[in-house]
N, C-alpha and C positions, 0 to 999 in steps of 0.2 A: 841395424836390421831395417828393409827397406819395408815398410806398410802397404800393402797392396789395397789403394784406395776403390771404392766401391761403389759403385755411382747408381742409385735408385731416386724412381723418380713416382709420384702419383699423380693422378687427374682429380681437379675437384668436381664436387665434394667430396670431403673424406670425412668417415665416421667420428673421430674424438683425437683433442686435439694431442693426447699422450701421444700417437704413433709420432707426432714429427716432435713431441717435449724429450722423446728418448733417442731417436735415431740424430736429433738435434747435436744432442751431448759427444756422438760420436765421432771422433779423429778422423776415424778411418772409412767413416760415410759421409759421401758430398749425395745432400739428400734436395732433388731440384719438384716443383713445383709448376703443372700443365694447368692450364683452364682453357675454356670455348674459345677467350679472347688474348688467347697469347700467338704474338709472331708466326706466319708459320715459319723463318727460318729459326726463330727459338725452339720451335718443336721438334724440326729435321733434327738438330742438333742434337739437341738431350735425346731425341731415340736412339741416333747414332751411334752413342757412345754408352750408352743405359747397361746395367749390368743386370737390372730389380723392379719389376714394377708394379705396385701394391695397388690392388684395384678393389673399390666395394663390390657385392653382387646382386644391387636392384641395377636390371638393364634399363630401367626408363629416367634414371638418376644419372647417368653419364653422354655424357655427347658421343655419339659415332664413331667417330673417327679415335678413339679413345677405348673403343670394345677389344680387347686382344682376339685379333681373327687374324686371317690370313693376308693384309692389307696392309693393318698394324705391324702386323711380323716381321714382313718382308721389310722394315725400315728401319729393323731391329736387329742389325747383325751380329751384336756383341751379347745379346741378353739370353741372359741364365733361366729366369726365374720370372711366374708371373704368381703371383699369390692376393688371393682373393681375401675378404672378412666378412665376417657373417654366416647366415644360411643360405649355401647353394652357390653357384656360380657363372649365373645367367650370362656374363657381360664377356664369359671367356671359351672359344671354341677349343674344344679339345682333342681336336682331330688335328688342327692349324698346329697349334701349339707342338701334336706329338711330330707331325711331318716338318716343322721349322728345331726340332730336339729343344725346344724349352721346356722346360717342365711346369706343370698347375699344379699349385696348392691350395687347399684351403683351410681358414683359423674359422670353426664350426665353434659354437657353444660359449662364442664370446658373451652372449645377451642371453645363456640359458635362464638365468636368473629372472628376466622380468618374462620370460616368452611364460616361466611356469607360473608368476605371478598373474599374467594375463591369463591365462586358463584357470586359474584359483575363482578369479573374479567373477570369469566367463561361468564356471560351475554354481559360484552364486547367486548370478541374475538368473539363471535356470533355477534354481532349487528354489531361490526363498522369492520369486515371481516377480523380482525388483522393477524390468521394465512395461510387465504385464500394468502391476502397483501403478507407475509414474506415468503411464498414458489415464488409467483410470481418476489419480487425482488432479492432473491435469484438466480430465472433462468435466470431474465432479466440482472443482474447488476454484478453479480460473473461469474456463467458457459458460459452465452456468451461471456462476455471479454475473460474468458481460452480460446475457443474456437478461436476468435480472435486473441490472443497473441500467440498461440501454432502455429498457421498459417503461420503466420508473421514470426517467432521466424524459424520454418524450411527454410523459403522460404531466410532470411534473413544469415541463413548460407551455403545453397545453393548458394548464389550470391557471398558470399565470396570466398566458393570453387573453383567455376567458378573463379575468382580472383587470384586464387593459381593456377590455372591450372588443380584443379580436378571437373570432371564435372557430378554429379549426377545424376539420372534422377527424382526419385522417393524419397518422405518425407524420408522412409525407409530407404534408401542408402544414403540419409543425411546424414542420424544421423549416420550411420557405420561410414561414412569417415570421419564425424566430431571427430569421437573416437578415431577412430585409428592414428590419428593427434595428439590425444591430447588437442580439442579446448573443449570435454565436459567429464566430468569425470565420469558418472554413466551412461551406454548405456541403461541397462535398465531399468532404472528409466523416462530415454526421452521413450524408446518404450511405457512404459507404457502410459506416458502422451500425447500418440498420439493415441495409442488406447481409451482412454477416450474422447480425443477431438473428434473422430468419434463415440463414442457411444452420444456422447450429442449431436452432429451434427446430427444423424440422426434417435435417437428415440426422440419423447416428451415423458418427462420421467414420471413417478409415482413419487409418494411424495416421498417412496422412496429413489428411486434411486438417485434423485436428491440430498436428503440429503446425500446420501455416496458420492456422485462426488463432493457436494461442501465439505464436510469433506479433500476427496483427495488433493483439488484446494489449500486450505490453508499450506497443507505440502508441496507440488513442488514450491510453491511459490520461496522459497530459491535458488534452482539449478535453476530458470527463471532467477533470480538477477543476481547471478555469471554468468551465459552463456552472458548475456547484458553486464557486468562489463569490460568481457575479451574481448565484438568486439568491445565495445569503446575505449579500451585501445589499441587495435592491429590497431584501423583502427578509428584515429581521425576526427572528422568532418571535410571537406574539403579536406582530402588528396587522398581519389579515385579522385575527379574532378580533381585536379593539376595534377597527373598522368595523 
């Protein structure tokens, strides 16, 4: 009995790698593989003779020349079937397809499962106020401590100056003389982190905003350390008092 071999072919990406783990195993499916960067006479080819052509349906995931339209079609003489996966069918004209007699399918409700997991989710950060929550302890528990420790952190090499015999007046002129000493290594990396400390000091911020200062807060974290490191090292606990 002769096997009427079956020739389908898709364009990458393709959703999971089962579709080509099963149609793999098949005798009687020669299962061919398109991408942006194939031949085009590899492409002529396999459209030519194509029987099947399994397409995902986010239109901005596939290259052009790859959308089953009227374009496509026309180089598709042999082909039966165009069958989409997922939700919807963006990437396939269905006008093309009925006037070239191919027929569109589509395999809907493959990913029901997580779409209803994601609205499970989604009804939770609504109901129990999750990302209301996580902006608020955000502002309360991260950017006010920066603010606090940026404070501290000037005020606390100010007193040291004062100590050395250089006498500051102002946050700003801190941080020079602390530089030009040598006690902090990046001057403005400090300006910067004192400009930030007065912009969260003194706007309540947008969501936002807030997310870009806490993104900041996490990188200065490092030169906060080293600056703490070096006035515990220069100036051990109990040795101003003994002087």
């Amino acid at each position: 009995m002769t096997v009427l071999l079956k020739r389908v072919f898709y364009a990458c990406p393709f959703a999971h790698p089962a579709f080509t783990e099963v149609l793999g195993e098949r005798s009687d499916v020669l299962l061919e593989k398109l991408g942006d960067d194939s031949p085009e006479e590899e492409i002529a080819a396999v459209l030519a003779s194509a029987h099947a052509f399994q397409i995902g349906s986010i239109r901005n995931e596939l290259a052009p020349q790859f959308h089953a339209g009227s374009e496509l079609l026309s180089r598709t003489p042999n082909l039966l079937v165009v069958s989409t996966n997922g939700a919807g069918y963006d990437p396939v004209d269905l006008q093309a397809c009925t006037d070239a007699g191919v027929i569109a399918v589509n395999q809907a409700g493959g990913n029901a499962e997580a779409v209803a997991e994601h609205v499970l989710g989604m009804m939770l950060c609504l109901t129990k106020r999750i990302i209301e929550t996580d902006r608020h302890m955000r502002r309360q528990a991260n950017i006010q401590r920066f603010e606090y420790t940026i404070e501290l952190m000037w005020k606390t090499l100010k007193r040291a100056l004062d100590h050395e015999g250089i006498h500051p007046k102002t946050p700003r002129e801190t941080l020079r003389e602390a530089f030009k000493i040598g006690w902090i290594d990046d001057d403005d990396a400090w300006m910067d982190m004192l400009d930030q400390r007065n912009t969260t000091s003194h706007v309540y911020l947008h969501e936002e905003l807030a997310e870009d200062n806490y993104d900041d807060i996490r990188k200065v974290t490092p030169i906060l350390r080293r600056t703490l490191d070096f006035l515990l090292a220069r100036y051990p606990r109990g040795a101003e008092r003994e002087k």
